[in-house]
DSSP file (Angstrom, degrees, kcal/mol; ACC not computed):
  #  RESIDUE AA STRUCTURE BP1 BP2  ACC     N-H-->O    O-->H-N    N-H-->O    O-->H-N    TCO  KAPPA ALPHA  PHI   PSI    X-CA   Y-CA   Z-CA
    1    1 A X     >        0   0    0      0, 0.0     4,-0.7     0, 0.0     0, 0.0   0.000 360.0 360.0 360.0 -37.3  -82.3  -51.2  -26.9
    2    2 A X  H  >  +     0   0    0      1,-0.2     4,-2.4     2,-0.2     3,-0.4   0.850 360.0  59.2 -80.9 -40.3  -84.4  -51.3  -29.7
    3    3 A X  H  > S+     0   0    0      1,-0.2     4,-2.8     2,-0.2     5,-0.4   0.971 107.5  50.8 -56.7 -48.3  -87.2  -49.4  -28.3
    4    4 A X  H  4 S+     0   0    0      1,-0.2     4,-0.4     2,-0.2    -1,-0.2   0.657 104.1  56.9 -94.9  20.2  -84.6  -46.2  -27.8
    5    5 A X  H  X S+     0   0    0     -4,-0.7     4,-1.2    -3,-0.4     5,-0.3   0.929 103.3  48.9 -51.8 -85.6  -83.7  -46.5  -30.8
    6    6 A X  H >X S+     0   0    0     -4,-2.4     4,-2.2     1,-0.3     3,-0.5   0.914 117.8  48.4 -14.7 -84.4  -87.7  -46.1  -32.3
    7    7 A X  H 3X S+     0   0    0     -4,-2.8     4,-1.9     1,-0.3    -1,-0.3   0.870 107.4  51.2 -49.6 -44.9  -87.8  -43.2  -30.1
    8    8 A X  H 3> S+     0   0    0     -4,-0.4     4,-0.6    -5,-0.4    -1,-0.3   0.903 117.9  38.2 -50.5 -52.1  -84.4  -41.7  -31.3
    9    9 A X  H << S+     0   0    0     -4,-1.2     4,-0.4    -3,-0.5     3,-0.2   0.768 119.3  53.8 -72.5 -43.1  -85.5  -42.0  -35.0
   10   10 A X  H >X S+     0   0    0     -4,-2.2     3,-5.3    -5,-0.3     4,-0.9   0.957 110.7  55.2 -22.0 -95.1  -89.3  -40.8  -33.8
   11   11 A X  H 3X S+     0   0    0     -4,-1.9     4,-0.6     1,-0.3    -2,-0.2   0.293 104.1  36.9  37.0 -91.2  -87.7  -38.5  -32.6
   12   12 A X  H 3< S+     0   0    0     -4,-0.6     4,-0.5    -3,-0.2    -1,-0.3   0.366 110.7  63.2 -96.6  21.8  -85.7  -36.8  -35.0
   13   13 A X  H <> S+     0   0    0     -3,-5.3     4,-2.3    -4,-0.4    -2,-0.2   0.630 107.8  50.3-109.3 -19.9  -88.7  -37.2  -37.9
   14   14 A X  H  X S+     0   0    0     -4,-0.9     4,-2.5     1,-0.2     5,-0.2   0.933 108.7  46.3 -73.0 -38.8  -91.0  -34.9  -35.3
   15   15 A X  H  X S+     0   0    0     -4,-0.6     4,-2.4     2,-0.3     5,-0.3   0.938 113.2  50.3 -78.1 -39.9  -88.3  -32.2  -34.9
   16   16 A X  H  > S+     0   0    0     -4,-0.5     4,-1.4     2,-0.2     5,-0.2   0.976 119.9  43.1 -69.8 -45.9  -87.8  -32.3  -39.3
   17   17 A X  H >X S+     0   0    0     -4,-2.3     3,-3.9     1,-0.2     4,-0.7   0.809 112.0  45.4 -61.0 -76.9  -91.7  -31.9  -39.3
   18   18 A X  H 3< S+     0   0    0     -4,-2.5    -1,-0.2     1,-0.4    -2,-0.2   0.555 104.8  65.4 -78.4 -19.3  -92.2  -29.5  -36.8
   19   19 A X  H 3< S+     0   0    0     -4,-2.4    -1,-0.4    -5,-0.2    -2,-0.2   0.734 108.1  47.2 -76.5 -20.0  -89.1  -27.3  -38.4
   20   20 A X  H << S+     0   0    0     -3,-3.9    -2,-0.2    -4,-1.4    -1,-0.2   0.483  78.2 134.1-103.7  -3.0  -91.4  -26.9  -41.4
   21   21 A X     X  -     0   0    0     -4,-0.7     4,-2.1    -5,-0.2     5,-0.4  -0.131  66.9-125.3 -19.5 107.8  -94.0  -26.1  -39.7
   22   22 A X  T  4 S+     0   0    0      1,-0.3     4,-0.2     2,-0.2    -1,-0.1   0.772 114.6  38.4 -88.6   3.9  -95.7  -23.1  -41.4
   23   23 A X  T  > S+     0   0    0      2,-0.2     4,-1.1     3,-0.1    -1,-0.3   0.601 114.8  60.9 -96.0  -8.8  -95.7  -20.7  -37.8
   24   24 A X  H  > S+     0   0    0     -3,-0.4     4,-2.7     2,-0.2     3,-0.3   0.687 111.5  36.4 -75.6 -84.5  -92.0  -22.4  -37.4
   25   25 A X  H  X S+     0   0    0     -4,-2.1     4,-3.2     1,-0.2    -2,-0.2   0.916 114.5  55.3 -50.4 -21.8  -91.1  -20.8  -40.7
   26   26 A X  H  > S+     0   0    0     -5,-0.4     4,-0.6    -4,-0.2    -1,-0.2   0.829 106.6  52.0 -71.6 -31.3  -93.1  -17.4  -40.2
   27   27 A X  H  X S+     0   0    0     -4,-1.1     4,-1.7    -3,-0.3    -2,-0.2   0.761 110.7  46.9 -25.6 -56.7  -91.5  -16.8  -37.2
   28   28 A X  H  X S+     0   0    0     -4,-2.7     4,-1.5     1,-0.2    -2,-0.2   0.951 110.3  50.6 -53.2 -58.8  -88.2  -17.3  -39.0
   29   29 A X  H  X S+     0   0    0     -4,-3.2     4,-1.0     1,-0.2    -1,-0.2   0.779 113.5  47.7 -49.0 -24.4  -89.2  -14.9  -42.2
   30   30 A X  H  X S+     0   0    0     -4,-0.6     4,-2.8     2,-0.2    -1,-0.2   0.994 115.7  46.9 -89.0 -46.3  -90.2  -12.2  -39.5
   31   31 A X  H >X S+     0   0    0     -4,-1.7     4,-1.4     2,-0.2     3,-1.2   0.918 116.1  45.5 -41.1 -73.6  -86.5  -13.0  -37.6
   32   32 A X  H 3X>S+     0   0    0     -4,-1.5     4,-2.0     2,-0.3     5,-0.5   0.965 111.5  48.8  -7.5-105.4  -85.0  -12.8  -40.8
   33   33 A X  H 3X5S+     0   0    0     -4,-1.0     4,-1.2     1,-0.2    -1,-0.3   0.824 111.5  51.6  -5.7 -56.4  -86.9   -9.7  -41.7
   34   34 A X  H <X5S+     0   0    0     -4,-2.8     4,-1.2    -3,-1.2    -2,-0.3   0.994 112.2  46.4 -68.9 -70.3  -85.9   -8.1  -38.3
   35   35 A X  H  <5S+     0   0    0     -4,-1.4     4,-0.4     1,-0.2    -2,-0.2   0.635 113.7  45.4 -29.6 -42.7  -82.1   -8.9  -38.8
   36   36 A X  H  X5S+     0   0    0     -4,-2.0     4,-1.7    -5,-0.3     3,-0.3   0.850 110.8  48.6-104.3 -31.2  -81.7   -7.8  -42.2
   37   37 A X  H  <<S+     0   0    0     -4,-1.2    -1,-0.2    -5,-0.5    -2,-0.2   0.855 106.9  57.9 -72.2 -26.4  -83.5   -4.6  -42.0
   38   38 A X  T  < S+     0   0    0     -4,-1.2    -2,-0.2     1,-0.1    -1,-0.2   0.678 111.5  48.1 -66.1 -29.5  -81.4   -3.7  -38.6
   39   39 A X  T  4 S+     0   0    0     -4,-0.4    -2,-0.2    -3,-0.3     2,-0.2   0.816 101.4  79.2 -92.8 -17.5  -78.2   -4.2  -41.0
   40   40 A X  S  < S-     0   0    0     -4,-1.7     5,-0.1     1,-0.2    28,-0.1  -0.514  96.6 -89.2 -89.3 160.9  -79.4   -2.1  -43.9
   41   41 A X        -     0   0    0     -2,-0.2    -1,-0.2     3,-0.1     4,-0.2   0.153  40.3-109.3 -30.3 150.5  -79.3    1.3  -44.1
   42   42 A X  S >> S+     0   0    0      1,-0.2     3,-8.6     2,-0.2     4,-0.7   0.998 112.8  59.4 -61.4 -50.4  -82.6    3.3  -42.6
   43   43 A X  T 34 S+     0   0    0      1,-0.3     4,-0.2     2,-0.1    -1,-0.2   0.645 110.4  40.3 -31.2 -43.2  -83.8    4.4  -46.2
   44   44 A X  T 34 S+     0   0    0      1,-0.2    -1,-0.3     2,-0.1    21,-0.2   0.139  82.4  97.2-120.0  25.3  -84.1    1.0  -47.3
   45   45 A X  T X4 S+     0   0    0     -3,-8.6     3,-3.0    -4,-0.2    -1,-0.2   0.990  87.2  54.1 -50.4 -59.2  -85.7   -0.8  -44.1
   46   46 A X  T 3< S+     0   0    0     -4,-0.7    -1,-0.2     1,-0.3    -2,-0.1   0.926  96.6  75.5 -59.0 -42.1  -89.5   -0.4  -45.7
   47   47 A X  T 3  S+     0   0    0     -4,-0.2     2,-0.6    17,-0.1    -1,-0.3   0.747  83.6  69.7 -54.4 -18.5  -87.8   -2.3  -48.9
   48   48 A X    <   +     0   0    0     -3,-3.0     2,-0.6    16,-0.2    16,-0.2  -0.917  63.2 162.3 -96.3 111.4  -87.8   -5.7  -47.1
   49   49 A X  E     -A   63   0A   0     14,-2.3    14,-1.0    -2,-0.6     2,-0.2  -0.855  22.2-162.0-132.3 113.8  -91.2   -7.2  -46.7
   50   50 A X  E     -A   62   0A   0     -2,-0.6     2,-0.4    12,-0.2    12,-0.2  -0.515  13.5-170.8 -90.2 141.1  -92.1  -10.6  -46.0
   51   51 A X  E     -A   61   0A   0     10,-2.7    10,-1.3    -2,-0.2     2,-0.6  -0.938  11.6-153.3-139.3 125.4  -95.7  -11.8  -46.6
   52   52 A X  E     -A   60   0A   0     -2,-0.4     8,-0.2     8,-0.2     5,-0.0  -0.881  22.8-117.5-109.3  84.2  -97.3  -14.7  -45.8
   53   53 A X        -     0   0    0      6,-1.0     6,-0.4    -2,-0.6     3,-0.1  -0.033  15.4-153.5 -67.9 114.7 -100.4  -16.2  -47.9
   54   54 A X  S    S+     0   0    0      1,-0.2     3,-0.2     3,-0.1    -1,-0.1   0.340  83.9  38.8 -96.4  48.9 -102.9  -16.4  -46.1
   55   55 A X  S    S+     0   0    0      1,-0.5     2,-0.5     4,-0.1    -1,-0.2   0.715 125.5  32.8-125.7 -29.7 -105.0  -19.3  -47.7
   56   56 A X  S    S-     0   0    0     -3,-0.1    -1,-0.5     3,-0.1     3,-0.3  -0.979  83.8-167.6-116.7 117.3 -101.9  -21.8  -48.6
   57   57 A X  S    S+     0   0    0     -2,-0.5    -1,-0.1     1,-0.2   -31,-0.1   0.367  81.0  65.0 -80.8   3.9  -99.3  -21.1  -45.5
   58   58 A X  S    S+     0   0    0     -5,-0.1     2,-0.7   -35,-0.0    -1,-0.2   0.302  85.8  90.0-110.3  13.4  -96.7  -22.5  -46.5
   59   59 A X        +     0   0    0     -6,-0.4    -6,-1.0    -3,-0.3     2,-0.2  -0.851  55.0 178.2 -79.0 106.0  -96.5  -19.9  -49.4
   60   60 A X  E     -A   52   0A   0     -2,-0.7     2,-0.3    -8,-0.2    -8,-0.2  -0.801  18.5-144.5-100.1 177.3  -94.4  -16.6  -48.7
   61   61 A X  E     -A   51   0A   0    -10,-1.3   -10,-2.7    -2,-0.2     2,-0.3  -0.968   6.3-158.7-132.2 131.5  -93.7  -14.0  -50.6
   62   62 A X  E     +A   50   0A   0     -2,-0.3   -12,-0.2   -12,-0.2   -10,-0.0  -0.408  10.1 178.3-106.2  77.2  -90.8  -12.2  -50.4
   63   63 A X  E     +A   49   0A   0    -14,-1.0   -14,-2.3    -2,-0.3     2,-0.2  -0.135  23.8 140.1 -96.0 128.1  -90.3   -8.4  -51.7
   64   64 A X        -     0   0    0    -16,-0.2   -16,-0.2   -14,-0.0   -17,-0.1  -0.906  45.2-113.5-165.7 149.2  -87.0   -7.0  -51.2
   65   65 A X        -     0   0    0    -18,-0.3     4,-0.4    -2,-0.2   -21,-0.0   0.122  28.8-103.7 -73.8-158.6  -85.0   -4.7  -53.6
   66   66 A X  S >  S+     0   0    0      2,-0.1     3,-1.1     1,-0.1    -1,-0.1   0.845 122.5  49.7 -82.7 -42.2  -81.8   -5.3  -55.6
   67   67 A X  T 3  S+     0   0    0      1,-0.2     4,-0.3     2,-0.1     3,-0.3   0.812 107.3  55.5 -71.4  -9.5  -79.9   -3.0  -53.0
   68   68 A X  T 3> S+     0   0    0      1,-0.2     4,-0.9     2,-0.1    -1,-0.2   0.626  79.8  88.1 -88.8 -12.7  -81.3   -4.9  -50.1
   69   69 A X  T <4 S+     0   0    0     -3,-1.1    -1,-0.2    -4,-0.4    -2,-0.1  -0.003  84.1  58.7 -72.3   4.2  -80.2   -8.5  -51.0
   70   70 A X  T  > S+     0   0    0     -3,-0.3     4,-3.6    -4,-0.1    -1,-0.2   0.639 110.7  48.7 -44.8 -62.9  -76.8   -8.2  -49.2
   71   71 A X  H  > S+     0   0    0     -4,-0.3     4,-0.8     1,-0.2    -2,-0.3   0.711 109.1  41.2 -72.0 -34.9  -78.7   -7.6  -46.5
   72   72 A X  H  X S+     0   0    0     -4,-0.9     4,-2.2     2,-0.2    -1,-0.2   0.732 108.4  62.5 -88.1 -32.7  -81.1  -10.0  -46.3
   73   73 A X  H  > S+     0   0    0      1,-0.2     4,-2.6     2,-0.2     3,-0.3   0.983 108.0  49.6 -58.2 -57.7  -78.4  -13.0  -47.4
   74   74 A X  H  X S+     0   0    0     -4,-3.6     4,-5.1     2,-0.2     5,-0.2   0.885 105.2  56.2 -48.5 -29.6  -76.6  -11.9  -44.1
   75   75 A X  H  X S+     0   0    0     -4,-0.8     4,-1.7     1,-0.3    -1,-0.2   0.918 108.7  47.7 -65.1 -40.4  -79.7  -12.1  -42.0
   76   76 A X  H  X S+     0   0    0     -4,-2.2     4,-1.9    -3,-0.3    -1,-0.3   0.822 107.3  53.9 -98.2  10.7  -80.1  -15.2  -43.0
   77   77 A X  H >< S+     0   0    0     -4,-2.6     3,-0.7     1,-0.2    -2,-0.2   0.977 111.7  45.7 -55.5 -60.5  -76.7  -16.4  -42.4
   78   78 A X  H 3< S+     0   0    0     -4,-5.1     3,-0.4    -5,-0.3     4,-0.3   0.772 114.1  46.1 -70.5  -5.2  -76.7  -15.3  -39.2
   79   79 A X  H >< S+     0   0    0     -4,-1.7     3,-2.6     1,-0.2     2,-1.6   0.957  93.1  80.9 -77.8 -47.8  -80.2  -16.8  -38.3
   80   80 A X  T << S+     0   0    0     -4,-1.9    -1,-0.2    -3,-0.7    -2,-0.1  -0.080  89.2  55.8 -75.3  37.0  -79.4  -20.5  -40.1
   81   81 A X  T 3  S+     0   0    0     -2,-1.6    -1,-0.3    -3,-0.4    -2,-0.1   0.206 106.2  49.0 -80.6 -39.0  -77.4  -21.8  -36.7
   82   82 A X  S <  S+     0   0    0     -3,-2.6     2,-0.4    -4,-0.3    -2,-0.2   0.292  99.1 104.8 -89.6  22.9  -80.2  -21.2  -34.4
   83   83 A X  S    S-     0   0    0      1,-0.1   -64,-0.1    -4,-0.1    -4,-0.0  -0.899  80.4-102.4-109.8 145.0  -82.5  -22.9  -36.6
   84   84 A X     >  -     0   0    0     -2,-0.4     4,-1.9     1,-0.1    -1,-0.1   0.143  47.1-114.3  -5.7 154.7  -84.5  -26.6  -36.8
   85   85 A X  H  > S+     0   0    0      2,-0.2     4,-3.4     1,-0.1     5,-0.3   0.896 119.4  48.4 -69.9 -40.4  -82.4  -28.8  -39.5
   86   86 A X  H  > S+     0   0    0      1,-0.2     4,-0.6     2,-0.2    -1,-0.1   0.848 112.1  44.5 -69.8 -33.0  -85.2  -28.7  -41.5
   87   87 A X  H >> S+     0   0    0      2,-0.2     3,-3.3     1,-0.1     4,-1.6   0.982 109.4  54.0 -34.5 -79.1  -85.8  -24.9  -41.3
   88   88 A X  H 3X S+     0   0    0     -4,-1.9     4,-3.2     1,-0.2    -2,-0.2   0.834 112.9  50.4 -47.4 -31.2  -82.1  -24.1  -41.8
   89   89 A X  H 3X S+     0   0    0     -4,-3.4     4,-3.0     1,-0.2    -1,-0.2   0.858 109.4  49.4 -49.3 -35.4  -82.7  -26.5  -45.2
   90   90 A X  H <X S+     0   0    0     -3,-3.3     4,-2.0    -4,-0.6    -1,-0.2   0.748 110.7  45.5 -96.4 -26.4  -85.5  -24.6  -46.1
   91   91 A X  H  X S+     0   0    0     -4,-1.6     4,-3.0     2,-0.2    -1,-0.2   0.804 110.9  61.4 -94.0 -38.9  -83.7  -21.0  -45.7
   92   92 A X  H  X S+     0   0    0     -4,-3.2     4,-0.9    -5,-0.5     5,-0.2   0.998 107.5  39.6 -19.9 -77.8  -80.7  -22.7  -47.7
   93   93 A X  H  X S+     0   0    0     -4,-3.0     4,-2.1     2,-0.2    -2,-0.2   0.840 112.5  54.5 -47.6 -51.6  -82.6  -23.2  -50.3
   94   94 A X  H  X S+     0   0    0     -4,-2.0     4,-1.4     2,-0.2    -1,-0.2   0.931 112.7  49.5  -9.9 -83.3  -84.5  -19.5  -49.8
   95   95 A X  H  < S+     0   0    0     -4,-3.0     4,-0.4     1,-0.2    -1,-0.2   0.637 111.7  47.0 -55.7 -11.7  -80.6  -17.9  -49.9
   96   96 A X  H >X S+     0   0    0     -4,-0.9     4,-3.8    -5,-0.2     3,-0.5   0.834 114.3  46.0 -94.0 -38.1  -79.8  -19.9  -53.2
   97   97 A X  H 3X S+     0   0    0     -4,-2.1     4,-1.7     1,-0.3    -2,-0.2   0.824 117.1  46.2 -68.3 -27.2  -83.3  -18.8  -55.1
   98   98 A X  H 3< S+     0   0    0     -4,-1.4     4,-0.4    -5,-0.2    -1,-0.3   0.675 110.7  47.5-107.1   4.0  -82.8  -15.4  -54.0
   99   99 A X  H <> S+     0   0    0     -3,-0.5     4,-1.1    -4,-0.4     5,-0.3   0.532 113.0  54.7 -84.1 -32.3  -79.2  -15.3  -55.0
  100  100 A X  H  X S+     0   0    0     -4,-3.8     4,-2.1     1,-0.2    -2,-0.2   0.966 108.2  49.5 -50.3 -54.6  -80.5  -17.0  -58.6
  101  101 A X  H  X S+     0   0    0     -4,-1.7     4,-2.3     1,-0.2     5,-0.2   0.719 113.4  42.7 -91.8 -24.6  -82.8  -14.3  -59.1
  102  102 A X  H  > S+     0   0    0     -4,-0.4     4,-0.8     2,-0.2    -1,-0.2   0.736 108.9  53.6 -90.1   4.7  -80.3  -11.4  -58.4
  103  103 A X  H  X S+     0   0    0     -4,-1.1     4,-2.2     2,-0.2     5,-0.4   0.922 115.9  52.3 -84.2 -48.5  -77.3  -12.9  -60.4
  104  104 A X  H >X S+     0   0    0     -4,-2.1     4,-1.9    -5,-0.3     3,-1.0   0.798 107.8  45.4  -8.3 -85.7  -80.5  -12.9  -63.2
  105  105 A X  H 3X S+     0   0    0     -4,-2.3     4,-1.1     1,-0.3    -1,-0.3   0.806 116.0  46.2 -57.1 -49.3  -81.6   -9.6  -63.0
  106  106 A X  H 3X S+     0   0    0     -4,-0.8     4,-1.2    -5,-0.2    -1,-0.3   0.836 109.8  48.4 -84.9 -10.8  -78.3   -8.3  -63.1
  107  107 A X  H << S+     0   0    0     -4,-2.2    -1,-0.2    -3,-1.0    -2,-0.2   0.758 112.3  53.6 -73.5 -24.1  -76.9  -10.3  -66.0
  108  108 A X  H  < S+     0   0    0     -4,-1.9    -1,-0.2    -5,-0.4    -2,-0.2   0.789 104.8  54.7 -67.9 -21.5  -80.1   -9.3  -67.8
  109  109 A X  H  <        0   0    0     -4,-1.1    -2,-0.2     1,-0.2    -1,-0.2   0.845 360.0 360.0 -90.8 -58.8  -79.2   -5.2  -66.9
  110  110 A X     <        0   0    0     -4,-1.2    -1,-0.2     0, 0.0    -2,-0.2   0.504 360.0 360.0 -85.2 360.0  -75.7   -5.8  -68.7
């Protein structure tokens, strides 16, 4: 009993690493990427670009305009069910930072 316990708990601490995981999450940004440019308009596909640093890998970068941040919040709605828990945390967080930055920018514009 005790033992599949250990494994259960094992278990789910492999699956929270492996969801953070920095080809686990590059995968994601390029899904993510794919999604949200497939909902925007053509004009402003080239405006989303995900970049990945390549000397620390768990760094991205994300470049996307003001008019494209609709677009990219939906992508990752629709992504964050099919994801790792620890991914879908990590893309939470992602949707809150990039929702921070545009409420920012726009309060700063009025």
């Amino acid at each position: 009993m005790e033992s599949s316990f250990a494994m259960r708990i094992n278990n789910i601490i492999k699956e929270m690493q492996d969801g953070l995981d920095p080809e686990v999450l590059a995968n994601w940004y390029l899904i993510v990427q794919s999604r949200a440019r497939e909902l925007c308009p053509e004009d402003l596909r080239e405006k989303i670009v995900v970049e990945q640093d390549p000397i620390l890998f768990m760094k991205f970068r994300l470049n996307i305009s003001k008019r494209t941040v609709s677009f990219v919040i939906s992508a990752i709605e629709q992504s964050l069910p099919e994801m790792p828990y620890s991914t879908r945390l990590y893309f939470e967080k992602v949707q809150e930072i990039i929702l921070e930055e545009f409420t920012k920018v726009k309060t700063d514009v009025q």
